[in-house]
C-alpha positions in Angstrom: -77.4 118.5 86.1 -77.9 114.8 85.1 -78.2 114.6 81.4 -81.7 113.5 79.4 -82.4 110.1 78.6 -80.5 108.3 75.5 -77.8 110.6 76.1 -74.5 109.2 74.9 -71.4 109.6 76.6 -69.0 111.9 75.0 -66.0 110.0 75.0 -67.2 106.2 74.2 -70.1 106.8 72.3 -72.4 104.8 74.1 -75.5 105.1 76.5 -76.0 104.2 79.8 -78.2 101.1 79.0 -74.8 100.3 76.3 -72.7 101.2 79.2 -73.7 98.6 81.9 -74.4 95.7 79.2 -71.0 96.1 78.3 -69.6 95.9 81.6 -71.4 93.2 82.9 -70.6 90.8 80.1 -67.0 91.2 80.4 -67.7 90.3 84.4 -68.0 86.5 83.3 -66.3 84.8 86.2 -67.3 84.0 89.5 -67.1 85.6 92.4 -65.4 84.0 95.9 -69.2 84.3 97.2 -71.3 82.5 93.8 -68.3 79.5 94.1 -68.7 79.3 98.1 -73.2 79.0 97.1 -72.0 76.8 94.2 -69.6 74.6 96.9 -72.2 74.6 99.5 -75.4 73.8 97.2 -73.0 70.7 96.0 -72.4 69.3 99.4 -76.4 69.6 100.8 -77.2 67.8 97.4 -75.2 65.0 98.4 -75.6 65.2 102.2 -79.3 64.5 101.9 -78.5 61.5 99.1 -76.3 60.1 101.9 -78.4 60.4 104.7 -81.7 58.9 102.5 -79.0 55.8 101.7 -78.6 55.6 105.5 -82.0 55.7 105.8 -83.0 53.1 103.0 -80.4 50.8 103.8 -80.1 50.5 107.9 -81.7 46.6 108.4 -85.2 46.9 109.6 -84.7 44.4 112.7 -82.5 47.8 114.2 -84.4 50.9 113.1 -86.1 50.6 116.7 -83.2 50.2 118.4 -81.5 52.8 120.6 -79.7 55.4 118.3 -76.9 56.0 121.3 -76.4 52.9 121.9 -76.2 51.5 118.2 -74.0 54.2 117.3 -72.1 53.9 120.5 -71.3 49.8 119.4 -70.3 50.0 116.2 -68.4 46.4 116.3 -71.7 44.9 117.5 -73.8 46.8 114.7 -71.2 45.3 111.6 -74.1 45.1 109.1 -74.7 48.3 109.4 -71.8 50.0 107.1 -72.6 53.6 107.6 -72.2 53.9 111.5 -68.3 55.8 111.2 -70.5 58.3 108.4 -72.9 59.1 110.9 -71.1 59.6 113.9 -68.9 61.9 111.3 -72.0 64.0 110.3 -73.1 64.0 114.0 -69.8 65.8 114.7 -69.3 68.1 112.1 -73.4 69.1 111.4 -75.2 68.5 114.4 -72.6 69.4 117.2 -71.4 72.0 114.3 -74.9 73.5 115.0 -74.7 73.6 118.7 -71.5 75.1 119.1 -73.3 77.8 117.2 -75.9 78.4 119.0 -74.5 78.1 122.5 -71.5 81.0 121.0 -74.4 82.6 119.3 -76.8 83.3 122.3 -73.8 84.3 124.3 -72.4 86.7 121.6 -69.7 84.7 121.1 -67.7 84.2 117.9 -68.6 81.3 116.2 -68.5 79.7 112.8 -70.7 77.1 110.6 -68.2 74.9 108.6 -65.9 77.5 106.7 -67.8 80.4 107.3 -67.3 82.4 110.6 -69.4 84.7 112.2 -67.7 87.7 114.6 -68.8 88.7 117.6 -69.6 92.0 116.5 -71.6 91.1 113.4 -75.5 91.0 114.8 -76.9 90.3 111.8 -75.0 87.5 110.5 -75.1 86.2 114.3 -79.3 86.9 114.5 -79.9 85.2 111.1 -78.2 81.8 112.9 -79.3 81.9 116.1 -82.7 82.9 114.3 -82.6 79.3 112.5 -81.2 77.4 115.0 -84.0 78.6 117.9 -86.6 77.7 115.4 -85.6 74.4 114.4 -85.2 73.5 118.4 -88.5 74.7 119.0 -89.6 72.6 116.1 -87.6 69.3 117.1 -88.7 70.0 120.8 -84.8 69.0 121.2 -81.6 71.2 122.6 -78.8 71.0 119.8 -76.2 69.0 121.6 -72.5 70.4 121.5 -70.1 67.7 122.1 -70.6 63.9 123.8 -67.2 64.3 126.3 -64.7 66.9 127.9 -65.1 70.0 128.1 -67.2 72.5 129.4 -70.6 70.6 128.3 -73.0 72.1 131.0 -74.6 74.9 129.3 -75.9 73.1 126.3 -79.4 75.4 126.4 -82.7 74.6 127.8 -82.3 71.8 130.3 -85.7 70.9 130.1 -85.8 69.3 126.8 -83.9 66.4 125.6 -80.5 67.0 123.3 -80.1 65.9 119.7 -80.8 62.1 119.8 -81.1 61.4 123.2 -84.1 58.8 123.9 -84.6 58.6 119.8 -84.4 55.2 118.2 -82.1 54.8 115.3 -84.3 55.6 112.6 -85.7 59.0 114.5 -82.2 59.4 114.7 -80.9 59.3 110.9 -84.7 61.8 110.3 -83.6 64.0 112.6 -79.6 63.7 111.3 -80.7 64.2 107.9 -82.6 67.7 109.5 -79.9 69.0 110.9 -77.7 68.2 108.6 -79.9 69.9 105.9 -80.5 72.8 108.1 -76.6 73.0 108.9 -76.1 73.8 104.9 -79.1 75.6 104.9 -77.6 78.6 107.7 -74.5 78.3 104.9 -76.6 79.7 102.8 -77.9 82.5 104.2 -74.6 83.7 105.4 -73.4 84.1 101.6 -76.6 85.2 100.8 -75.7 88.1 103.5 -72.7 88.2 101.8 -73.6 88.8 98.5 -76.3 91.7 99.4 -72.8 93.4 100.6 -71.1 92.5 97.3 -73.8 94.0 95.6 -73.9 97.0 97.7 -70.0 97.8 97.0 -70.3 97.0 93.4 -69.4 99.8 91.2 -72.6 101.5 89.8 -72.5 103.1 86.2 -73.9 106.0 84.8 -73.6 108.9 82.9 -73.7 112.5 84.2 -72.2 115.8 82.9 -68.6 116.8 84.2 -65.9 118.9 82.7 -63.0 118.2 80.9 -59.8 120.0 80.6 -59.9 122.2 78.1 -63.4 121.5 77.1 -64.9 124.9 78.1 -68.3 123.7 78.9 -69.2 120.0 80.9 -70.0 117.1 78.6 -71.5 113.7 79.5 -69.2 111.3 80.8 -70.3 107.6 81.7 -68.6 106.3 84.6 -65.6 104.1 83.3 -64.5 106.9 80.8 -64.7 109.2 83.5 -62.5 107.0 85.8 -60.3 106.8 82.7 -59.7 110.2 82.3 -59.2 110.8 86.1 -56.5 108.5 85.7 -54.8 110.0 83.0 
């Protein structure tokens, strides 16, 4: 039988509402998951600062240029200082992105920076591939995996262009910045996934009657004194 409201536990004293205030502010650090979100909000921040001081500082005479080609001459492009930051980002966001989704579709194992994704775990792996589809059907553009060796056939639907082919260099740094924001965006969601199961395994508290040894009849026990006593 669960005891009436404002019941106090036998041992401590306190009610349930006492209870769980008193354990959560002893719970004052972190968590792995709230300093990955913390880590991860950090780096977007400054990835989309980065990418706007690409943006606002590429010379105009270029921003019409071929993005591939620019990017693919960096000793004939000298003025512009940021080429080795973007081919960097290109790599590790935007191919990043199309790993995962070519690994994704096929039910592959895959991961998104740090965080990894099993083959087994359909709903982390339907929450990317979920993103990613939309944001190619959005672009109109097939999330390019890699510019040489390898397997680099089955990059998705052949009948629209990858990441930055056929763009001009500033339709190149937009979409870049997109990506890139979307890239830390899916980082998000996956620790978002991963807190709901934090939460779900965190301890609950209550009080509800049990019996003591030599206590003839059950008193009302909240749930750390209880898992005090069993450990006794």
């Amino acid at each position: 039988m669960a005891p009436r409201d404002g019941v106090r536990c036998w041992v401590c004293g306190r009610t349930v509402e006492e209870v769980r205030a008193s354990v959560g502010s002893t719970a004052t650090e972190m968590t792995e998951v709230d300093r990955n979100m913390a880590k991860v909000v950090d780096a977007r921040a400054k990835f989309v600062q980065e990418a706007t001081v690409w943006w606002d500082t590429v010379p105009d005479q270029f921003k019409n240029m071929d993005f591939n080609f620019v990017m693919g001459n960096p000793t004939q492009f000298k003025s512009i200082r940021f080429i080795d930051e973007v081919q960097d980002a290109r790599k590790t966001h935007v191919e990043a992105l199309g790993e995962a989704a070519y690994l994704g579709r096929k039910g592959k194992e895959f991961s998104i920076g740090e965080f990894k994704v099993d083959a087994g775990d359909a709903k982390r792996r339907d929450v990317v591939t979920r993103e990613l589809d939309e944001f190619e059907r959005k672009t109109g553009r097939v999330l390019e995996r890699r510019r040489s060796g390898g397997d680099d056939k089955e990059v998705g639907d052949a009948t629209r262009p990858r990441s930055f082919d056929g763009f001009k260099l500033g339709e190149g740094l937009r979409y870049l910045r997109e990506a890139g924001t979307l890239y830390y965006y899916v980082q998000q969601k996956l620790l978002e996934l991963d807190k709901e199961e934090e939460k779900r395994k965190a301890p609950t508290y209550e009080i509800g009657m049990a019996k003591i040894k030599g206590i003839p009849k059950a008193v009302p026990l909240c749930t750390v004194c209880e898992n005090l006593i069993k450990g006794l």
